[in-house]
C-alpha positions in Angstrom: -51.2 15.7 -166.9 -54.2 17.8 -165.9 -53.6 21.0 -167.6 -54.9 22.9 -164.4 -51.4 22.0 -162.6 -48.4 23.6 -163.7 -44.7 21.8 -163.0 -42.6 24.6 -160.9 -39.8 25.3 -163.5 -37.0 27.8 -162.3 -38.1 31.3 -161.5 -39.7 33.3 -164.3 -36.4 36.3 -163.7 -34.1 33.2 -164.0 -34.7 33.5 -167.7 -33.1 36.5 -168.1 -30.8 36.4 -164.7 -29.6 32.9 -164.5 -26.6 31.3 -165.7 -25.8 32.2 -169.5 -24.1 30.1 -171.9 -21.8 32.1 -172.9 -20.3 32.9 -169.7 -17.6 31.0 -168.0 -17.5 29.4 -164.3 -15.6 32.5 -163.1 -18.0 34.8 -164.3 -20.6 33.1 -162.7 -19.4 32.6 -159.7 -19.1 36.0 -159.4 -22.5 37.0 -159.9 -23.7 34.7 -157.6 -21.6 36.3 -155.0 -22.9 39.6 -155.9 -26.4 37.5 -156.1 -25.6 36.3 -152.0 -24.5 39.9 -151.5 -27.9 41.4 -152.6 -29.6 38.1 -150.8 -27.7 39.1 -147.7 -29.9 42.7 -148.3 -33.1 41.2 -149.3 -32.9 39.2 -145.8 -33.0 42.6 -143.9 -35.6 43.8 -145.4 -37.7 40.1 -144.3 -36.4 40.4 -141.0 -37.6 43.9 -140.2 -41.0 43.0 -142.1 -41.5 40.0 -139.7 -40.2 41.4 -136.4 -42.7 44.3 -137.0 -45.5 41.8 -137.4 -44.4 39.2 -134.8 -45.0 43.0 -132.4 -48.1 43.7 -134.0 -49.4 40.3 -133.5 -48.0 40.3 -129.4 -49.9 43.4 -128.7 -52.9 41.7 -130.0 -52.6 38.8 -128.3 -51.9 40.6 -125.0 -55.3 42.7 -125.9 -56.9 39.5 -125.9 -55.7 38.0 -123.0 -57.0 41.0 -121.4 -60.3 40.5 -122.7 -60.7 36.7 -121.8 -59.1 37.9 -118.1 -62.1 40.2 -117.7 -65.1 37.3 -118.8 -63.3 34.8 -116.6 -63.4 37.4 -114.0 -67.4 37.6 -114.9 -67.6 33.8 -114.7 -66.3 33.7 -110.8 -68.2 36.9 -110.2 -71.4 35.2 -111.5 -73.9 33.0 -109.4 -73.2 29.6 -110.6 -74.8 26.8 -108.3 -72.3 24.1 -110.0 -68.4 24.8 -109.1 -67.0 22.1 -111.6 -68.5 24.2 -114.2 -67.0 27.3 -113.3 -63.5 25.5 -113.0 -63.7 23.6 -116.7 -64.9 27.3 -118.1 -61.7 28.8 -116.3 -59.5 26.0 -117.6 -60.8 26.8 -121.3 -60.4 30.4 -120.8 -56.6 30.1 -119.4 -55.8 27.5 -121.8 -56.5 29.7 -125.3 -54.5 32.5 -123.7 -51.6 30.0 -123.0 -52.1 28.7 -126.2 -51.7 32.3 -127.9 -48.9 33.1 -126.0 -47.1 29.7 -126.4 -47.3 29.7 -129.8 -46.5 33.5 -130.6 -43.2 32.3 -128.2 -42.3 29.5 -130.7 -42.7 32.0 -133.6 -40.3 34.4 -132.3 -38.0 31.9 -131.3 -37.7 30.8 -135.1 -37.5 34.4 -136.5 -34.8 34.8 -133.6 -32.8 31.8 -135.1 -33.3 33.0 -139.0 -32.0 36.3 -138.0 -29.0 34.5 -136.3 -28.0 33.1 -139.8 -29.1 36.3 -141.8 -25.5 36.0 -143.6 -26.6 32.6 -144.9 -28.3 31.7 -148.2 -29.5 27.8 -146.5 -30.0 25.3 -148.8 -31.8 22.4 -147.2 -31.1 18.9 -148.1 -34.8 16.9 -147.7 -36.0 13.4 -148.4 -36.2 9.9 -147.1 -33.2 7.7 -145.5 -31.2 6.1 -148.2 -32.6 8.5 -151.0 -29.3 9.5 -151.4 -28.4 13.2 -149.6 -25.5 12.0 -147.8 -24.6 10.8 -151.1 -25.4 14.3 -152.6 -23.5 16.2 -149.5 -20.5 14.1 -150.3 -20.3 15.3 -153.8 -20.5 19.0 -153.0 -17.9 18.4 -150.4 -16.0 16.6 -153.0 -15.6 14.5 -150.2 -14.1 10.6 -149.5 -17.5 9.1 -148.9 -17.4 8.4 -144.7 -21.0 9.7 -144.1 -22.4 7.2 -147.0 -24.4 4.8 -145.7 -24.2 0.9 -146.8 -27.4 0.2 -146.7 -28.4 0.6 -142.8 -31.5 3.2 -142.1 -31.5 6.3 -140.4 -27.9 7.1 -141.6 -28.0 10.9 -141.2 -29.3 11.0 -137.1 -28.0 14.5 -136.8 -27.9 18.0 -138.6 -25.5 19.0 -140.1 -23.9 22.3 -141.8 -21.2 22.7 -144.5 -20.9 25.2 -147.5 -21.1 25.2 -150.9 -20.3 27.8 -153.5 -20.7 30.2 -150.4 -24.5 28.9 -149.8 -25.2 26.9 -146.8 -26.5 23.4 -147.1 -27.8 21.9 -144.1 -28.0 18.1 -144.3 -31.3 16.7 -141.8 -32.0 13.3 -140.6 -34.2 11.0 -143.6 -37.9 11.5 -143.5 -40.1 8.5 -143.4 -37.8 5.6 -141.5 -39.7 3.3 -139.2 -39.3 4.7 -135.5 -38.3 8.1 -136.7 -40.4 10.5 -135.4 -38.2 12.3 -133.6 -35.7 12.2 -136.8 -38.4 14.3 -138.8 -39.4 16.5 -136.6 -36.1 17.5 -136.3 -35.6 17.6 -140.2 -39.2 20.3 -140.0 -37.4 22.4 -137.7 -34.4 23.1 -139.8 -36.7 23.2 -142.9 -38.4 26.8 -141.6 -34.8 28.0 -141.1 -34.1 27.1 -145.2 -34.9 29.7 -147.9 -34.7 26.9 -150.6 -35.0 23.0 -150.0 -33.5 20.4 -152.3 -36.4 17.5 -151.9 -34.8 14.1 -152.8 -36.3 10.9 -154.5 -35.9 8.1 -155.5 -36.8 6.0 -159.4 -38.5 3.0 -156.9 -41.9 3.3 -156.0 -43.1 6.3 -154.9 -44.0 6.3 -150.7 -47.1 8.3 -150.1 -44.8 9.3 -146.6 -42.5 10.8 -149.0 -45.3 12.6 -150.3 -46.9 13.8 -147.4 -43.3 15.4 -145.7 -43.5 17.2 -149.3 -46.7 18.1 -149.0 -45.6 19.7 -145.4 -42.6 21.5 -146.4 -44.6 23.1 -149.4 -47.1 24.5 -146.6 -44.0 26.2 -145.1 -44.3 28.3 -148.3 -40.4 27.2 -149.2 -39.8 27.5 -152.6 -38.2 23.0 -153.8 -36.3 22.2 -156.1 -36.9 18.7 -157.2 -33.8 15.3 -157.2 -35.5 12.0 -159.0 -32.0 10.2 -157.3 -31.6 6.7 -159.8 -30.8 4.0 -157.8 -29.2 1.6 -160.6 -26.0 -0.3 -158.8 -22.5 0.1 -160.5 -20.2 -0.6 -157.3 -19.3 -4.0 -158.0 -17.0 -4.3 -161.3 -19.9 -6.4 -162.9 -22.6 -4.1 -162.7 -20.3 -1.3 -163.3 -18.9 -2.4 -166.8 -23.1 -3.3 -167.5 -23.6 0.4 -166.5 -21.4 2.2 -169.0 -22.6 0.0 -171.8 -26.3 0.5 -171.1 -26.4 4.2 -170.0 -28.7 5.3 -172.9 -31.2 3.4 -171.2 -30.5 4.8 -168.0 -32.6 7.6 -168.6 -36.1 6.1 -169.6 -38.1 9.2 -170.0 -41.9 7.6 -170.0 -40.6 4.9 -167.0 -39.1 8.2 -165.1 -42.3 10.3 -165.9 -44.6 7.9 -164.6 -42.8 7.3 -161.6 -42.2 11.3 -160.7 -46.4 11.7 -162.2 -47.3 8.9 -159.3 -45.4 10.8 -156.6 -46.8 14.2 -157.7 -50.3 12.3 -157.3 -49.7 11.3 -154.2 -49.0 14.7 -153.0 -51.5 16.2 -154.3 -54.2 14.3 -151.9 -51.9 16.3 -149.1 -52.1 19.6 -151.0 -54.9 20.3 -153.0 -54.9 18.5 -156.8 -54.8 21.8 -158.3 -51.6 22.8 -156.3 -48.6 23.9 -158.4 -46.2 20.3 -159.2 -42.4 21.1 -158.9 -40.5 19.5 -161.6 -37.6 16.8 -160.6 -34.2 17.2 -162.1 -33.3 13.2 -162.7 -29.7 12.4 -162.3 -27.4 9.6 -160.8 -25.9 10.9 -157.3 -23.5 7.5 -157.2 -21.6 8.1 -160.6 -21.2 11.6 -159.9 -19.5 10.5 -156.1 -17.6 8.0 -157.6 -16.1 10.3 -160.6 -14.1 12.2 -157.7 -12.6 9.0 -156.6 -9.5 8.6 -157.4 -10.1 4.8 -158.4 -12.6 6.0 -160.6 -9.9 8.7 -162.3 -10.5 7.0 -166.1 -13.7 7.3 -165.7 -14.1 10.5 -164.6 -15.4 12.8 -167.8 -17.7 9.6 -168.5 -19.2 9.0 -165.0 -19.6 13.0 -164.7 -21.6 13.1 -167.8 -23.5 10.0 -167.3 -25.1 11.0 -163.7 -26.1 14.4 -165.4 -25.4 16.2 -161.9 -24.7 19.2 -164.0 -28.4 20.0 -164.2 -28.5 19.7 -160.4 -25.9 22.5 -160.1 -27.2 24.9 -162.6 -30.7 24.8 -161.2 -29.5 25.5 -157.8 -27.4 28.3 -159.2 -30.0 29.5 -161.7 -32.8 29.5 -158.2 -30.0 31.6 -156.5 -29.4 34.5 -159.2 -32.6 34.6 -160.4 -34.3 34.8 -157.2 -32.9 34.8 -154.2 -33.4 38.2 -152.9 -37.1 37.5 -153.0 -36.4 33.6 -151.6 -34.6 35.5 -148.6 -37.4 38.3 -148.1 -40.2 35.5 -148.4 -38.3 32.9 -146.5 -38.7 35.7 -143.4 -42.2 36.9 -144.5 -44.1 33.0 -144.4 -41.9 32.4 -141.4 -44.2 34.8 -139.5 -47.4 34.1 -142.1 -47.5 29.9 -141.7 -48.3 30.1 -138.0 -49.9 33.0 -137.7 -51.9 30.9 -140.6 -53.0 27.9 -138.6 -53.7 30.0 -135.7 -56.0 32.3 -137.8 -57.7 28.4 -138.7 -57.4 27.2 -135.3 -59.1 30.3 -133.7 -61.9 30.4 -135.9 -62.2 26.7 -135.3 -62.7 27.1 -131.5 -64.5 30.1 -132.7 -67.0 28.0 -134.2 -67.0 24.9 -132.0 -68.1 27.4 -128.6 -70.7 29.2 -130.7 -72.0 25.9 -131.3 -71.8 24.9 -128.1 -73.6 28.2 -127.0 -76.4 27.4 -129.6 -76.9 24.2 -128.2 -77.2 25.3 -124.2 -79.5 28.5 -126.1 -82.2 25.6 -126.9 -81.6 23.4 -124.0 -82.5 26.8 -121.9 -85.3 27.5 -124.2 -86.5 23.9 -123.9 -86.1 24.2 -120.2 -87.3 27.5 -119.2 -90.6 25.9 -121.4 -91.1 23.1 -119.4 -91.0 25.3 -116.1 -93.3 27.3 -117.3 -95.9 23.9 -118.4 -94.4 22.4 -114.7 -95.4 25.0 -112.6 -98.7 25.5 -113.7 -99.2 21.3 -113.4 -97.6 21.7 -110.4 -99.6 24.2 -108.6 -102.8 23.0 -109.6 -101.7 20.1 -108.0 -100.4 21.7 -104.7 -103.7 23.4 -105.1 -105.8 20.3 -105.3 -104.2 18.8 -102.1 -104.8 21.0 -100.0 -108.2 21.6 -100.9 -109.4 18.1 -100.5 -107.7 18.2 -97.0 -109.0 21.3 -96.5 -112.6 20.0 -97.9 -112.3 17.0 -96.2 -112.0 18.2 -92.5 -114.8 20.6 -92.7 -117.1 18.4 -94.8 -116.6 14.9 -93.7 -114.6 15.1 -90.1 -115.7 18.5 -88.8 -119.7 18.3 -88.2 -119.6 14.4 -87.1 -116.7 15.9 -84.4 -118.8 18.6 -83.5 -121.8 16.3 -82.4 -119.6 14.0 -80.7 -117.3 16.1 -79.1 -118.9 19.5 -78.0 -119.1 19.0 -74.6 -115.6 16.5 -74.5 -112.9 17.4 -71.9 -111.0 15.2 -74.8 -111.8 17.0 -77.6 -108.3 18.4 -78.3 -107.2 14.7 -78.3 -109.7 13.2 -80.4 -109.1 15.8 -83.1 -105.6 15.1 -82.9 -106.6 11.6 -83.4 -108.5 12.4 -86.7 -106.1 14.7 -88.1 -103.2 12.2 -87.5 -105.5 9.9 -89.2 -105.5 11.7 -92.2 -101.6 11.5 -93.0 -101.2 14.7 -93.7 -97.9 15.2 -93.6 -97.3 11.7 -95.9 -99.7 13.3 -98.6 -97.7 16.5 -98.5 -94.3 14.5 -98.9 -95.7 12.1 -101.4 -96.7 14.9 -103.1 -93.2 16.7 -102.7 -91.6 13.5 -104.2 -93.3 13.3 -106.7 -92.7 16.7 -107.8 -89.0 16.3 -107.2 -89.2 13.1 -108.7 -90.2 14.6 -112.2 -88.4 18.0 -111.8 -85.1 16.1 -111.6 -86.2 13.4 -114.3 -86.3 16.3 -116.8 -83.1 17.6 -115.5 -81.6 14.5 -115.9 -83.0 13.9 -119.8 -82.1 17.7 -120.7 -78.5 17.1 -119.5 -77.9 13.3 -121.0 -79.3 15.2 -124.2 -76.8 18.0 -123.3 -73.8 15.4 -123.0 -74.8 13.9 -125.9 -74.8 17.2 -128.0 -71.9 18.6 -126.7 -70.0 15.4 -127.0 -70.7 14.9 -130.8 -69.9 18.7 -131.5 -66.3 17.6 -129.7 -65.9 14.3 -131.5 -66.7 16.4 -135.1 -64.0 18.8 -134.1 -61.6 16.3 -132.4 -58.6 17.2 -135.7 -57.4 20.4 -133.6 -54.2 21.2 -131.5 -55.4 24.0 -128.7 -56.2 21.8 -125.6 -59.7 22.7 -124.6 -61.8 20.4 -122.0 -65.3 20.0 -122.2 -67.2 22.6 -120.1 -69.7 19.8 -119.2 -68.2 16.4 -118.3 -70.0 13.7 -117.2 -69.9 13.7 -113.6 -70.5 17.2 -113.4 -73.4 17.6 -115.4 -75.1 14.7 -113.9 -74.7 16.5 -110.5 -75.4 19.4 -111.5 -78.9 18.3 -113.1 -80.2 15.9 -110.2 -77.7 17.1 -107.1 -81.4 19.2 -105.4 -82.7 15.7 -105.2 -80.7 14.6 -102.2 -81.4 17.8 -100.2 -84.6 17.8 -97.3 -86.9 20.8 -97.5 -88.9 19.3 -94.2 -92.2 20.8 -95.4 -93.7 17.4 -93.7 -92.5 17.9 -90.6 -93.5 21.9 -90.3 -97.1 20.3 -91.6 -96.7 17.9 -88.0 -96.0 21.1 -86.3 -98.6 22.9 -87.8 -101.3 19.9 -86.8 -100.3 19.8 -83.3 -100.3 23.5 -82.8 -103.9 23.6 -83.9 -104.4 20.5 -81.3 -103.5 22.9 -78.5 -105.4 25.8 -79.4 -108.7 23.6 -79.5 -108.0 21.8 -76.1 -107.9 25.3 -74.6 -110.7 26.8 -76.2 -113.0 24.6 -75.8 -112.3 23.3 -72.0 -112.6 27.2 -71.1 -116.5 27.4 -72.7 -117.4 24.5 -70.8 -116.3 25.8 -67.5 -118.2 29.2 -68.5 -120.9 28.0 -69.6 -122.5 25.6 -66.6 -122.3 28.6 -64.6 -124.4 31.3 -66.3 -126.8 29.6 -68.8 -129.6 26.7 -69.8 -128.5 23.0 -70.5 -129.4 23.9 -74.1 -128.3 27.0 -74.8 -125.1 25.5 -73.3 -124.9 22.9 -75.9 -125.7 25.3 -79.0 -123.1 27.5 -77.7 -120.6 24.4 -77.1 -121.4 23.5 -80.5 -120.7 27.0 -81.9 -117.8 27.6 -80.0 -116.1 24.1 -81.2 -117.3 24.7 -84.3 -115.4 28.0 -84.2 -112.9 26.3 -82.9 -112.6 23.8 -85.6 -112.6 26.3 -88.0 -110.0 28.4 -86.9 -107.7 25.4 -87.1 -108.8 24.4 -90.0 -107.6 27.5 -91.5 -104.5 27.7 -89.7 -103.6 24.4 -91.4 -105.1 25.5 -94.7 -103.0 28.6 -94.4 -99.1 26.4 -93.1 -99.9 24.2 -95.7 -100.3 27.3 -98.5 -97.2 29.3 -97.2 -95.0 26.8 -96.8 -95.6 24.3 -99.4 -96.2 27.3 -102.1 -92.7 28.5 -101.2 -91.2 24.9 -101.0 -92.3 24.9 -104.5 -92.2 28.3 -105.9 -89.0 29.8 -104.1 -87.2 26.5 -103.4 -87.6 24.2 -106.0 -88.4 26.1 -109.0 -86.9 29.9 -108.4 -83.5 28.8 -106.6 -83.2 25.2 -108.3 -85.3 25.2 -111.2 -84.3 29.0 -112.6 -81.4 28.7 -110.8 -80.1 25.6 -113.5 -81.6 28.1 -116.1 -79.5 30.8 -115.0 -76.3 29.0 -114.8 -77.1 27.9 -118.2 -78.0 31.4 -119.5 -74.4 32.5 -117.7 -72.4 30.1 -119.3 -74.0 30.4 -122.5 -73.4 34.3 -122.3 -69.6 33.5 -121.6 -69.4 30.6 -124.4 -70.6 33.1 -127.2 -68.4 35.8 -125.7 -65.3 33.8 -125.8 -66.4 33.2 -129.4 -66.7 36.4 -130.1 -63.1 36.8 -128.7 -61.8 34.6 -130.3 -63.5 35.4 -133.7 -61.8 39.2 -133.2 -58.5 37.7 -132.9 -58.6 36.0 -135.8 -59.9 38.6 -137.7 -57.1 40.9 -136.8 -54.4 37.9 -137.3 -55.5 38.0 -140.9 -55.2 41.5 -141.1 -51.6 41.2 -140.3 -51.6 38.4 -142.9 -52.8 40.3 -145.8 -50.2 43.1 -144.6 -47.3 40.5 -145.1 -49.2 39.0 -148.3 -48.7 42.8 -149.9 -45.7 43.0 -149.0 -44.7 39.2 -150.1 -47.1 40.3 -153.3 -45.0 43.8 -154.1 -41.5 41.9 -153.6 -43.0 39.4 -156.3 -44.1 42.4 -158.7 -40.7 44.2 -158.1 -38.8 40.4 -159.0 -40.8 40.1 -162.2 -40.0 44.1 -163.4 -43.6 45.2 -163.3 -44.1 46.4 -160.0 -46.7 49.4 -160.7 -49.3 46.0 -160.9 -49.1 46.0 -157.3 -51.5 49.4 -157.5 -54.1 46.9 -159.5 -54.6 44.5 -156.4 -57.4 46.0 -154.0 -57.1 42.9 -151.6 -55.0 39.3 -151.1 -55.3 36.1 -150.0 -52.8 32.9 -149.6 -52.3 29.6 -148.8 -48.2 29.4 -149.0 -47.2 26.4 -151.0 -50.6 26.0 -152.5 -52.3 29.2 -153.7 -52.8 32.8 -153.8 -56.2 34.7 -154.9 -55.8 38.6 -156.0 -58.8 40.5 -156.0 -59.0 43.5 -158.9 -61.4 45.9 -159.9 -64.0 45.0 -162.6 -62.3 46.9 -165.3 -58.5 45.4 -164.6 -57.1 42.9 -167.0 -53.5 41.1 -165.6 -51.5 39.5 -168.3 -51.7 36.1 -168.5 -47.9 35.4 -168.5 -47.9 37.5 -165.6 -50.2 35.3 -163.8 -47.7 32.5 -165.1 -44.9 34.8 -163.7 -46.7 34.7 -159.9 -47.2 31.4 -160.1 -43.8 29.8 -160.9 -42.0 32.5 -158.2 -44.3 31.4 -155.6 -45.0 28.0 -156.0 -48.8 28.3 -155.8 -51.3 28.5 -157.8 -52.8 32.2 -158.7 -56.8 32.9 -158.7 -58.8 36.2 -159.2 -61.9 37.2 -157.9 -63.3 41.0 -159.1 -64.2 43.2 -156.5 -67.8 43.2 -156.3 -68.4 45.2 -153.3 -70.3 42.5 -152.4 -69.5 39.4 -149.5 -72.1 37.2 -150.5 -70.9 37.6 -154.8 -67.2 37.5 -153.7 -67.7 34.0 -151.7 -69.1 32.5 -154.6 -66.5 33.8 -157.0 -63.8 32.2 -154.2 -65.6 29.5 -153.9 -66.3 28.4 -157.3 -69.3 25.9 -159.1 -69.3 24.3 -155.7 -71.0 27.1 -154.2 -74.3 25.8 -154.1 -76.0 28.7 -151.8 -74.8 31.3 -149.8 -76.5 33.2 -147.1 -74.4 36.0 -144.3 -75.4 36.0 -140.5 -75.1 40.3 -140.1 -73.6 40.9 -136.9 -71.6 37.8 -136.3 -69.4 37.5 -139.4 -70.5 34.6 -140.0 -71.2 33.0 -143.8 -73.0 30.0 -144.7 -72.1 28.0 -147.6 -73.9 24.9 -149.2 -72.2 22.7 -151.4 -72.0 20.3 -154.4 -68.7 19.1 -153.9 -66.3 19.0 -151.1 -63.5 18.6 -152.4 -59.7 19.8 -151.4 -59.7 22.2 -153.6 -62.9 23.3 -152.2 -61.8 23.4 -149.0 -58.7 25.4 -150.5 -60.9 28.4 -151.7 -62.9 28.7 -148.6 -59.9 29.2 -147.0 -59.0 32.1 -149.2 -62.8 33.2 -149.3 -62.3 33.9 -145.4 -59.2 35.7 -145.5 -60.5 37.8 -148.2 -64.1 38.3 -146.6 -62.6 38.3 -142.8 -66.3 36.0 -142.3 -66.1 32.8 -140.8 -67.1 30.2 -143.6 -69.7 27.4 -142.5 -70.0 24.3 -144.9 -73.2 22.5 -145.3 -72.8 19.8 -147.7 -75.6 18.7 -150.2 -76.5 15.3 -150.4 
């Protein structure tokens, strides 16, 4: 066995408080009613401890709630051109304040239902169907045998309650049956009400679904006590007469070991493989049954000895005097700590997936507002370049041939109406628009597939979560949002037509008014040189008018229109949700934060309750900061110049369950991540401001994992991995 894992063995005070062997039944069972008496105590103590924090943490939560209420309030208050956006945002926001408050419900609910059996020491029967606890309830009933199964699965479908040297054992439908889902979720539920479980296996082959409801009820932070049931048949006479001759080889230590070292491996991949093992007490429930029966009377002393259930009882017993005031007060203390736990984990999660998020729309801004900038330079140079060679081209190429054929023209207005007509004007200008549109909204279209595309895989890396959060950017609603402008007419090509036959009027008046003038008053040639003047003029002012439409109107088609109200407008809404992603973060971040402040309140406590168990509770002034993972490990921080006993650390270890880790208080986040951390702590570099760490590493490992968890708690800075290859 790896000398890093230790086997839980009974609590380090049961040494001196457990059953003695000089004492008699009587004497015993008086203790342990004084034991339940002091228990009953000890449970006040957890209940008051956990109410207290349960408050705490509602007050939080409703601070929260506040908080989120007043950025979703931004959000509607904020000029976003896309609605489904606003919608999905105000769905996230709603849904983590549910979430908090649903949750911080189901946590009361379960202290409410501990403190309803706050007489009761509960014992918890756990295991798969047919491992033997109906077998196991019968013989503390010293009952006939009715609730035994013969072989069927899913025997136990119900809970059920009965006492047993004044404890209460609660008997839960098997783990592990095919179709029973229901069955173990049910057995869970009465598990957080237990402050001990009995955990029952089999000498078969180990099921790694065995393993994994272990695993689960060790993260509850409940202290087990180990059954290795042996499943050798003595029911038919046969087998039974084979039994009692070959019972010295009932017992094969290195076959039994290997069996129990396989199903402690298995659990391990579900905890982390330097988790603390539990030992298993083997024994044989049937022979012990069977020795109450009265057809098994002459056999009785032989069969009672044989199944070794003795060991069973005493460690039951031993678990109750030697610690079950502190089983009581922590039973009531992780009650309130597991959940509050994986919301801590979950928060900072979400914490981490909408800063993410945020830095993504951050450089899809950046990469937009960049392109605007290149785009509308391009793009007025080539507004610009339009409009001069229209401009160029009436008074270069159209104007002075006009001029000399049309001076002294009645038609004149018509004819340049004709040539300005025949310039398609209006069709360069939209063609020219289209264009424009066409690439502004091909760009839109590429930033927001390579939006999708981001935001989806940050999703689909986080999809192992429980908190129901939507995407703020589906599919649909990004695509409009990016190309919707497209389908909308700005009719710059028909205020062009306008423009064009405004100008066609002017000049049919003008210049029919100097003809009439002049045949009156001057020479045939001065006549013409003024006609031509006048026309010319004429043309001019036209020319102008139409270089000056096309300017004003197309310049604000594309300046106001397109690229302030469309172009900076998708910027902004970016910029806003962006702003509302990285405060929800932020939000989220806080809570967390202050969630494991409250835990590291109820890990002192837990922490002094453990001192005052082991008789050396001025220690507890030696710890300067805690962190835990109940059912897996604890890490103490201490001063540089504080030495703690290495039985002691033993001591913590087997009363807990987990195992125990120092770091020395440094002063120092980045020094005390490593020292969590361990040799996988490749690199380490702090983001001031945002509590956030970063952390390279050699090896990923669970234990890994383990110790970031516990270099979090005791940083309060959100931990992100990057792995070495």
């Amino acid at each position: 066995m790896n000398s890093q894992k230790h086997n839980r063995q009974s609590s380090f005070a049961s040494n001196y408080k457990g059953i003695k062997s000089n004492e008699t039944p009587r004497q015993t069972a008086i203790r342990l009613e004084q034991a339940l008496r002091e228990s009953k105590q000890a449970a006040d103590i957890g209940y008051s401890i956990a109410k207290n924090n349960l408050n705490d943490i509602s007050h939080s939560i409703n601070e929260t709630s506040a908080s989120i209420s007043k950025r979703l309030d931004a959000v509607k208050q904020s000029r976003i051109n896309n609605p489904e956006t606003v919608e999905s945002l105000d769905k996230q926001l709603t849904e983590v304040v549910k979430d908090l408050k649903r949750l911080h419900r189901q946590a009361t609910q379960d202290l409410r239902s501990r403190h309803e059996r706050l007489e009761k020491f509960s014992i918890t029967l756990f295991g798969r169907t047919m491992a033997g606890k109906s077998t196991l309830m019968e013989i503390l009933k010293e009952g006939e045998g009715s609730s035994i199964g013969l072989g069927s699965q899913r025997t136990t479908r119900d809970i059920r309650h009965y006492t047993w040297k004044g404890l209460e054992i609660t008997d839960v439908p098997g783990i592990a049956a095919f179709e029973g889902e229901a069955d173990e979720d049910l057995a869970f539920e009465a598990a957080k009400q237990a402050d001990l479980v009995v955990f029952l296996i089999t000498d078969d082959s180990p099921q790694a679904s065995e393993a994994k409801c272990l695993a689960r009820v060790r993260k509850l932070g409940k202290p087990v006590i180990g059954i290795c049931n042996i499943k050798v048949a003595l029911d038919d006479p046969d087998d039974f007469i084979i039994f009692l001759h070959k019972q010295n080889n009932l017992y094969d230590l290195d076959d039994l070991n290997e069996q129990i070292n396989q199903f402690n491996t298995l659990t391990d991949k579900y905890l982390s493989e330097q988790s603390v093992r539990i030992n298993f007490i083997c024994t044989h429930l049937r022979a012990r049954f069977l020795a109450n029966q009265s057809n098994f009377s002459a056999y009785k002393d032989e069969l009672i000895k044989i199944s070794r259930f003795d060991n069973v009882e005493k460690s039951i017993v031993n678990e109750v005097l030697g610690s079950g005031k502190f089983f009581r007060v922590k039973s009531f203390i992780d009650g309130s700590y597991v959940p509050m736990m994986e919301l801590t984990s979950r928060l900072l999660e979400f914490s981490e997936i909408n800063s993410q998020s945020g830095r993504v729309l951050v450089g899809k801004s950046r990469q937009l507002n960049q392109w605007l900038t290149v785009f509308k330079d391009t793009g007025q140079k080539r507004i610009n370049n339009l409009i001069f060679k229209i401009v160029n081209t009436l008074k270069t190429q159209e104007a002075p041939s006009f001029i000399e054929d049309y001076y002294a023209s009645k038609n004149a207005g018509e004819e340049w109406t004709k040539i300005v007509d025949s310039m398609k004007i209006s069709q360069q200008v939209e063609n020219l628009q289209k264009e424009l549109l066409e690439e502004f909204s091909k760009n839109n279209r590429e930033i927001m597939r390579e939006l999708e595309f981001e935001l989806e895989f940050i999703a689909d890396v986080n999809v192992d979560n429980n908190i129901n959060m939507d995407s703020i950017f589906d599919k649909k609603s990004a695509w409009n949002w990016g190309v919707g402008i497209i389908t909308g007419t700005l009719g710059v090509a028909a205020v062009i037509t306008g423009v064009a036959a405004l100008g066609t009027a002017a000049l049919a008046i003008g210049i029919v008014g100097s003809l009439i003038a002049g045949f009156f008053i001057d020479s045939r040639d001065k006549r013409v040189n003024d006609a031509r003047k006048n026309l010319d003029h004429i043309l001019y002012m036209n020319i102008f008018k139409i270089e000056k439409r096309l300017k004003t109107d197309l310049n604000y088609w594309f300046q106001v229109e397109l690229l302030k109200i469309h172009g900076r407008g998708l910027s902004n809404d970016l910029n806003t949700i962006t702003n509302e992603l990285f405060a929800l973060a932020d939000t989220q971040r806080k809570l967390a934060w202050d969630l494991n402040s409250k835990q590291k309140s109820l890990s002192k406590n837990l922490l002094n309750e453990s001192f005052e168990q082991l008789g050396k509770a001025y220690l507890m002034k030696e710890i300067t900061d805690i962190a835990r993972v109940p059912g897996e490990a604890t890490m103490l921080m201490i001063e540089p110049n504080v030495k703690i006993p290495h039985y002691i650390k033993n001591g913590l270890s087997i009363l807990l369950g987990e195992q125990i880790w120092f770091v020395i208080n440094t002063k120092n986040a980045n020094s005390i991540i490593r020292q969590s951390v361990g040799r996988s702590c490749k690199s380490c570099s702090i983001e001031e401001g945002i509590d956030v760490a970063h952390v390279s590493l050699d090896i990923d490992d669970s234990v890994t994992q383990l110790r970031i968890k516990l270099a979090q708690q005791l940083t309060s800075l959100q931990i992100v991995v990057r792995n070495n290859k």
